[in-house]
N, C-alpha and C positions, 0 to 999 in steps of 0.2 A: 765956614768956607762958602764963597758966593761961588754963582755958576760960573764967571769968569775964568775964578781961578781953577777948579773943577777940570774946563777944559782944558787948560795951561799941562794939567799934572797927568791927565789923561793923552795930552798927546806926547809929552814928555814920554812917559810909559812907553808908548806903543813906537815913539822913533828910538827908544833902549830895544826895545826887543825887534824893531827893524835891523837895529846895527850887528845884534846879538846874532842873529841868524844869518845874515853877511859874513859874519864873523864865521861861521861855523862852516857855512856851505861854499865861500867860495875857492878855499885852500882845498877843495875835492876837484880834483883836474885831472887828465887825459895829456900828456905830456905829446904832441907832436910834431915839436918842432920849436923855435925860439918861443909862440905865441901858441901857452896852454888852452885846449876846450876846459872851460873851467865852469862851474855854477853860480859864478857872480852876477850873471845879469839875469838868473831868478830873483837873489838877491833884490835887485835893484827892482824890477817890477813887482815884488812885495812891497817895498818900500812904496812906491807910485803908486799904489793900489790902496794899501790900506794909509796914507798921509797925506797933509796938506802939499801945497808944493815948497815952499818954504824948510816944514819940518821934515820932510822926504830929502831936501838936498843935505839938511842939517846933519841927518841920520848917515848918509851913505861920506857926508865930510867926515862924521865920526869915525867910521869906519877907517878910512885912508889915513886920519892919524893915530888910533891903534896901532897899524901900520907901519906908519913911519916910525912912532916911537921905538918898536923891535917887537911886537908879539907878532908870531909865524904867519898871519892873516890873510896872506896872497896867495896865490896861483903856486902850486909846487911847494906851500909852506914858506915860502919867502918871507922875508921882511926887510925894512929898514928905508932911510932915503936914496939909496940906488934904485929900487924899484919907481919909485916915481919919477925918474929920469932917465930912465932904459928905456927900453924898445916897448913894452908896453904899459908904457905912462900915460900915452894916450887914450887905452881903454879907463885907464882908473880916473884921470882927469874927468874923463864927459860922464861918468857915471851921475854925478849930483845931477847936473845938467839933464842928462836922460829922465833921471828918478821926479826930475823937479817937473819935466815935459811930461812924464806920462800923469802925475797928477792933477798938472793943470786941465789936461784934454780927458781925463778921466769922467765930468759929467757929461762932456759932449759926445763921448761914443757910449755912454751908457742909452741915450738919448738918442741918437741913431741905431741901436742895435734896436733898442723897443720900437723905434720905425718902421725898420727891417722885419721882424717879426709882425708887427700890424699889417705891413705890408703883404708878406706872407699869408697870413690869416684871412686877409681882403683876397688874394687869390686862390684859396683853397673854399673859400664860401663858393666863390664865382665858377670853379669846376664845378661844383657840386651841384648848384643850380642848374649849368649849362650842360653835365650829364642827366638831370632829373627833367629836363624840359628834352634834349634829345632821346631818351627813352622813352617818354609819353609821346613824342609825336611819332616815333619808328614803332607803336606798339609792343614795347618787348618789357614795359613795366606799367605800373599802375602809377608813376611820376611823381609817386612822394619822396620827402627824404626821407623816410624811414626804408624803402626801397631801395634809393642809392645809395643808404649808407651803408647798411648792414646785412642786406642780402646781393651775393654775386650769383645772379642769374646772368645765363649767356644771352 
């Protein structure tokens, strides 16, 4: 088996047990009205999370045809093709769509949150410096960081 196919069979796997757990979690609903609070769109950012964008919408299409076919897979235990023509058809429809969006954009907010946190980090030096130079110059420490970090003198 080359690496190719390797990854072929590995993402196969992991958009089965995408759909698997759609499967499972989103027939758990909260009934309030025409349009259940349901768990399907955890469902769907597993999917986006852990898949390409492709096999993420691949996964969550599985899903809808479970569905359709007749296993109880929706919201309230539903199934069948009335459901994807009701009133919320339109949840199930944009799901691939969703599933496929938040994959795509999946490296780009990885990549700004480490920004966001470097960022962060660049501000928390910068207090630290600018409480250890304002305490050496107000005489109230000896202006190291060892000073400002870990001893709270008043």
């Amino acid at each position: 088996m080359n690496a190719a196919s390797g990854t072929k069979v590995k993402n196969l796997a992991l958009a089965g047990l995408c759909t698997a757990f759609m499967a499972v979690v989103a027939p758990l609903s909260i009934p309030i009205g025409p349009i259940s609070l349901t768990l399907s769109v955890l469902g769907v950012f597993f999917a986006g999370a852990m898949l390409t964008p492709g096999w993420a919408a691949a996964s969550i299409l599985a899903y809808i045809c479970i569905g359709a076919v007749g296993l109880p897979v929706f919201a309230n235990m539903a199934a069948g093709v009335q459901v994807l023509t009701g009133m919320t058809a339109g949840f199930l429809w944009a799901y691939p769509l969703m599933a496929a969006l938040l994959a795509a954009l999946r490296p780009f907010l990885r990549k700004e949150r480490y920004a966001r946190l470097d960022r962060a980090m660049q501000i928390a030096r910068l207090s630290r410096v600018l409480r250890v130079a304002f305490r050496s110059l107000s005489g109230k420490g000896t202006g190291t960081l060892l000073d400002a970090s870990y001893r709270c003198t008043p």
